[in-house]
C-alpha positions as CSV (number, residue, x, y, z in Angstrom):
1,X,53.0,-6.3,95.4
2,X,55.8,-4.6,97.7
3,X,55.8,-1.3,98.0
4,X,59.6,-1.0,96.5
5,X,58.7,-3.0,93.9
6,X,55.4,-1.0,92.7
7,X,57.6,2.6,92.5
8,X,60.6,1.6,91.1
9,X,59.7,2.1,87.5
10,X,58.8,5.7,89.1
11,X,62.3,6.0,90.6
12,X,63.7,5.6,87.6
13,X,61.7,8.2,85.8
14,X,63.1,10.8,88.5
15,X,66.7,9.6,88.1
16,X,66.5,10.3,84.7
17,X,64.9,13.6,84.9
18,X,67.3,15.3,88.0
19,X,70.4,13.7,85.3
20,X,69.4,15.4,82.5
21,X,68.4,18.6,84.3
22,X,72.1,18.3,85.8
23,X,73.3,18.2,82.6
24,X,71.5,20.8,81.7
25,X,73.8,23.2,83.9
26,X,77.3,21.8,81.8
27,X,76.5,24.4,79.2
28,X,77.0,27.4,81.9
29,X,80.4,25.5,83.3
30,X,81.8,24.6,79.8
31,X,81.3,27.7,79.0
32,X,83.0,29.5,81.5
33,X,86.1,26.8,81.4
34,X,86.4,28.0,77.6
35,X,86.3,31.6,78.8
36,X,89.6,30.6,80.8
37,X,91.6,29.4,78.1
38,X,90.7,26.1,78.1
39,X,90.1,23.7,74.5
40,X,87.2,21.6,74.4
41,X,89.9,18.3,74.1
42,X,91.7,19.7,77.5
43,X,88.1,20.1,79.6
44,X,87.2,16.3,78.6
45,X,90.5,15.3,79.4
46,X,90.8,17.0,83.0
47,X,86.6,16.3,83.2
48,X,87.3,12.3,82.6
49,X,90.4,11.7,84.5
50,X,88.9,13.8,87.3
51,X,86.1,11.2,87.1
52,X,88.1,7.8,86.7
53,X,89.7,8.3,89.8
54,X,86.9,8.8,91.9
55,X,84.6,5.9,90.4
56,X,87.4,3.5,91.7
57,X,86.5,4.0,95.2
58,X,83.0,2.8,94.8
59,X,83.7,0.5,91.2
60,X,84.5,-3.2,91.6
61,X,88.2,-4.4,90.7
62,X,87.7,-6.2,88.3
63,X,89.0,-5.0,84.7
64,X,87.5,-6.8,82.1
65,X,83.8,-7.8,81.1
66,X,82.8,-11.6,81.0
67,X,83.4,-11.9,77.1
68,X,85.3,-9.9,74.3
69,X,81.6,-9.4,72.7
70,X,80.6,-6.6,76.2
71,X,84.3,-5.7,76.0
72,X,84.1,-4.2,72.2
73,X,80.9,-2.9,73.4
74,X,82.4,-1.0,76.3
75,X,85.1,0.3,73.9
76,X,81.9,1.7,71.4
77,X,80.7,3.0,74.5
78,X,83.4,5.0,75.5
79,X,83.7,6.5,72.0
80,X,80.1,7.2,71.6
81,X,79.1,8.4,75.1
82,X,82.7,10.0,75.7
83,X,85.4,10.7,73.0
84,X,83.7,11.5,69.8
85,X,80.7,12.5,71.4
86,X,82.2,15.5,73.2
87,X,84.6,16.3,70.5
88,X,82.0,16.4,67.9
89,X,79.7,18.6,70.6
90,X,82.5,21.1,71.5
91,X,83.8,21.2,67.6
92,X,80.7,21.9,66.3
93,X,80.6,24.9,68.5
94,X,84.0,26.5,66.9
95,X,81.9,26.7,63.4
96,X,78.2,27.2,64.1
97,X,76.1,28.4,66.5
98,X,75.5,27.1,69.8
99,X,71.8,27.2,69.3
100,X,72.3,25.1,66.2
101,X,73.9,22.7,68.1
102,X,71.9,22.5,70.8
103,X,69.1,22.5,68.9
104,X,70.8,19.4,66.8
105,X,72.2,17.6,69.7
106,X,68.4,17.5,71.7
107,X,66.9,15.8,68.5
108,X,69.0,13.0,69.8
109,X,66.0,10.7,71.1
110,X,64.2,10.7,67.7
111,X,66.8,9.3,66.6
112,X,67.3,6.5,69.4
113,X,63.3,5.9,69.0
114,X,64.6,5.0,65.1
115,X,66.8,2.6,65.6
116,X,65.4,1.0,68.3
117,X,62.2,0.4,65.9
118,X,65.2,-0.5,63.1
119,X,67.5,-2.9,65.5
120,X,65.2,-4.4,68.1
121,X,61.6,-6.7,67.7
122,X,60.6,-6.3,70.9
123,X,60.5,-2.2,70.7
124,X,57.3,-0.5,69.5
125,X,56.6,3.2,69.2
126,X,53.4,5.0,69.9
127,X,51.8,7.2,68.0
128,X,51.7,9.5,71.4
129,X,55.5,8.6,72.1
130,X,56.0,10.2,68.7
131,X,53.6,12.9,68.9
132,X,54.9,14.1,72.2
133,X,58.5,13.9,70.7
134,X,57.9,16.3,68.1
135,X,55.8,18.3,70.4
136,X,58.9,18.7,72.6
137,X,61.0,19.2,69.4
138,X,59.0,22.4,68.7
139,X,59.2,23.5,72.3
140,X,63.4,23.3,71.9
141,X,63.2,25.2,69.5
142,X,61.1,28.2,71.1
143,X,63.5,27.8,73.9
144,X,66.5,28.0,72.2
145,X,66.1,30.7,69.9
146,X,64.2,32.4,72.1
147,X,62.5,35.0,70.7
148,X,65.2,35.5,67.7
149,X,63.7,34.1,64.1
150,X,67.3,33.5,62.1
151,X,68.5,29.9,61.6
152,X,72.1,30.7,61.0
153,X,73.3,26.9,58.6
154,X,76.6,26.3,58.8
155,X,77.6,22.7,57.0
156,X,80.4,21.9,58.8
157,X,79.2,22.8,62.2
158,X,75.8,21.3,62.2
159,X,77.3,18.1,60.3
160,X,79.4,17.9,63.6
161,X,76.3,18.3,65.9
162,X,74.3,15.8,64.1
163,X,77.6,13.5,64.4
164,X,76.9,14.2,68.3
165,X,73.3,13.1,68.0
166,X,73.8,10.0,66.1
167,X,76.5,9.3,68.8
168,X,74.2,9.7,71.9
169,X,71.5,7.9,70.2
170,X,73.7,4.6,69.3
171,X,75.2,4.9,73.1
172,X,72.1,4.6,74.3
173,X,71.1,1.7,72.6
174,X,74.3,0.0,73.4
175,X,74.1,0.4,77.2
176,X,70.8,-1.3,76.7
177,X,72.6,-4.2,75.6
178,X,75.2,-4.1,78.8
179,X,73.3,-2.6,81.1
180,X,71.4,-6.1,81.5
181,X,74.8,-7.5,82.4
182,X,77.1,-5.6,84.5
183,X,76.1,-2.9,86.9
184,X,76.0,0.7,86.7
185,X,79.2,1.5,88.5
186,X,81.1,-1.1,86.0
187,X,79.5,0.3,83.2
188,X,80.8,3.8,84.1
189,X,83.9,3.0,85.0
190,X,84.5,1.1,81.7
191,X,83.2,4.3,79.5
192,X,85.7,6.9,81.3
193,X,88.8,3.9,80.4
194,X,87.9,4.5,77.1
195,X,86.7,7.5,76.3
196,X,89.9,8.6,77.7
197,X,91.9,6.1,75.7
198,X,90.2,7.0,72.3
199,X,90.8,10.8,73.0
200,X,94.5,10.6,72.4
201,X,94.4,10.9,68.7
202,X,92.9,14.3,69.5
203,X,95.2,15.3,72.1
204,X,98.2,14.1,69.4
205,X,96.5,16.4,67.0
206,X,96.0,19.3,69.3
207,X,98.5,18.8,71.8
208,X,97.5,20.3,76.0
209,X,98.8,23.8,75.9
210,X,96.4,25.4,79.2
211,X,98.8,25.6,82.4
212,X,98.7,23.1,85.0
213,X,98.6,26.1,87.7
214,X,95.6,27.6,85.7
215,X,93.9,24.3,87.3
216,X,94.5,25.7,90.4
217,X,92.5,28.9,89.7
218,X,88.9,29.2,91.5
219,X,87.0,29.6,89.0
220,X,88.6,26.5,87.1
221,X,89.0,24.0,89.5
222,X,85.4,24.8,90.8
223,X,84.1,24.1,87.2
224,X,85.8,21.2,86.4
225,X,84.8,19.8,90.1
226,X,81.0,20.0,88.9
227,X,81.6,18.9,85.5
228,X,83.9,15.3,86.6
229,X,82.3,14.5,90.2
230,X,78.7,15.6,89.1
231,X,77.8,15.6,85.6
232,X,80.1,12.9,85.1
233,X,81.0,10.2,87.7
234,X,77.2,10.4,89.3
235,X,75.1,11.4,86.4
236,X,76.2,9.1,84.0
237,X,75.6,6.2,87.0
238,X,72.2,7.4,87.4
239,X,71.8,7.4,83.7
240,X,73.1,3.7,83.0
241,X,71.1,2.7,86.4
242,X,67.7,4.5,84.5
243,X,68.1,3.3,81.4
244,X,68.4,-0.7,82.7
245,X,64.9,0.6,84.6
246,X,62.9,1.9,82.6
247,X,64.2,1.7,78.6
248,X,66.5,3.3,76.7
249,X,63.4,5.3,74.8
250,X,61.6,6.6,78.3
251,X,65.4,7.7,79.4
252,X,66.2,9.3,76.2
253,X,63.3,11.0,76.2
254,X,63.7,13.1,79.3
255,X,66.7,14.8,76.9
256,X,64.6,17.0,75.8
257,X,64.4,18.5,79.3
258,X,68.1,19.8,78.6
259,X,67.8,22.8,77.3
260,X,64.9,23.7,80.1
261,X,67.2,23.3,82.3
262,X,70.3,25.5,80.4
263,X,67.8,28.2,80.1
264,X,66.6,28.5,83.9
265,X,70.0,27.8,84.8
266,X,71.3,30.7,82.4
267,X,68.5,33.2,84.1
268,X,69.4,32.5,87.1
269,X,73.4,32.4,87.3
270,X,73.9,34.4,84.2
271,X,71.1,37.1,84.0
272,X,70.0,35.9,80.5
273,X,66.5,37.1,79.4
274,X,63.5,34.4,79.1
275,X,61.0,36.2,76.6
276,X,57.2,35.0,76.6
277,X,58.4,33.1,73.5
278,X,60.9,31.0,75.6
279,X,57.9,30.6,78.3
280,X,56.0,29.1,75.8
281,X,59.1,26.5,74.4
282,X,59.3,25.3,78.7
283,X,55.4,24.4,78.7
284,X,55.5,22.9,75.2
285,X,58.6,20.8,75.8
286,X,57.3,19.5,79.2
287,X,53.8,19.0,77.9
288,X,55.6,17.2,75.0
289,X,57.6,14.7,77.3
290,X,54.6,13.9,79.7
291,X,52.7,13.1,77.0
292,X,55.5,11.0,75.3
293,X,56.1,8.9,78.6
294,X,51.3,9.0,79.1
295,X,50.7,5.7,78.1
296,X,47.8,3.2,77.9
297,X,49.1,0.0,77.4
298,X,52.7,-1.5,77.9
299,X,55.4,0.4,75.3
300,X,58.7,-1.8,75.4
């Protein structure tokens, strides 16, 4: 067998990881961007359009998918892996607390192994996929409330967060579906069109009031250059290009690595403590994905 060919499925395990660790770091810049003034609607907008633009120099021209069937899914793409998804995300934040939600949002891929098992035959769970799901679960949860034992429930801000769960689960069985299809680059391109189009009932609702000249500002501009060039137009390539590799369980997996990442990343820029309890959360949510992804035998 080729050499390429025997460590691709491997490549694709490391493009998924270094994504979600990137992504891990959008936490630090959204939350600065908020600190400037900015509304969670007016940081998608300026993150996506940012984005668009640069994935036509390397997209193909072409506008439209082979049938209407990929179109629509594009469109529930966009919504699920753009609009609603960060709305939901960035609302929930306004009404609960952010360790709720990120605490919500990571359960993501236990939901995405459930309707997998629900929607497709060929898919079949583990009982070690599943045990080193929830093993990861429990390290999230040491990470993210690090130390601090109050759950804080809030209705309407961790219905909004599970909203953003459900959505990331459903978008990543959808680009299953495309991914086989069209390539990465497409696929990317299509999800910034309309995620951007299905935002404008929000921006109608809470019309762009930040300056245009506040863009200009260092700290801004810097910000939203990570958040649109990095953790959007590459990271979601990468993340279409690793899910048509290796699954859209493996891939959804490595989410739990997100908040690993927010918390080094916190330590490190923002001088936030990591107690032992936190410690513990990294080993446990690491031990919990390598043992998820360990497998004897073939998991579809």
């Amino acid at each position: 067998m080729p050499f390429s060919k025997l460590h691709k499925p491997y490549i694709g395990h490391v493009v998924a990881i270094v994504t979600v660790i990137l992504w891990g770091f959008t936490f630090i810049n959204t939350k600065v961007l908020l600190g400037c003034g900015m509304s969670p609607v007016e940081i998608f907008v300026a993150r996506f359009v940012v984005a668009y633009l640069g994935i036509w120099l390397f997209s193909p021209r072409r506008l439209w998918c082979t049938t209407w069937r990929d179109e629509l899914r594009m469109l529930a793409l966009g919504v699920t892996g753009g609009s609603l998804y960060f709305v939901a995300e960035n609302e929930a934040l306004r009404w609960t607390m952010a360790s709720n939600v990120s605490f919500i949002v990571c359960s993501a891929p236990l939901y995405t192994i459930l309707l997998a098992l629900l929607l497709f035959r060929d898919v079949r769970a583990t009982g070690r996929l599943l045990a080193g799901s929830a093993l990861a679960l429990v390290g999230i949860a040491a990470i993210i409330f690090n130390g601090h034992y109050v759950l804080h429930l809030s209705p309407r801000g961790d219905l909004l967060a599970f909203a953003a769960a459900w959505c990331w689960a459903f978008y990543s069985i959808l680009i299953r579906s495309v991914s086989k299809h069209y390539s990465a680059v497409f696929i990317t391109r299509k999800v910034f069109a309309y995620g951007l189009l299905t935002i404008i009932p929000f921006l109608l609702w809470h019309p762009w009031q930040f300056p245009l000249s506040g863009l200009l500002q260092p700290m801004v501009w810097t910000n939203l250059l990570f958040l649109s060039v990095v953790a959007s137009l590459i990271c979601f390539v990468l993340w279409s290009w690793a899910v048509k590799e290796i699954g859209a369980l493996s891939s959804s997996n490595y989410i739990y690595l997100n908040p690993v990442a927010t918390c080094i990343a916190s330590a490190i820029i923002l001088s936030e403590p990591i107690t032992p309890i936190a410690i513990l959360g990294l080993l446990l949510t690491i031990a919990g994905v390598y043992l998820a992804e360990r497998r004897k035998g073939k998991v579809a």
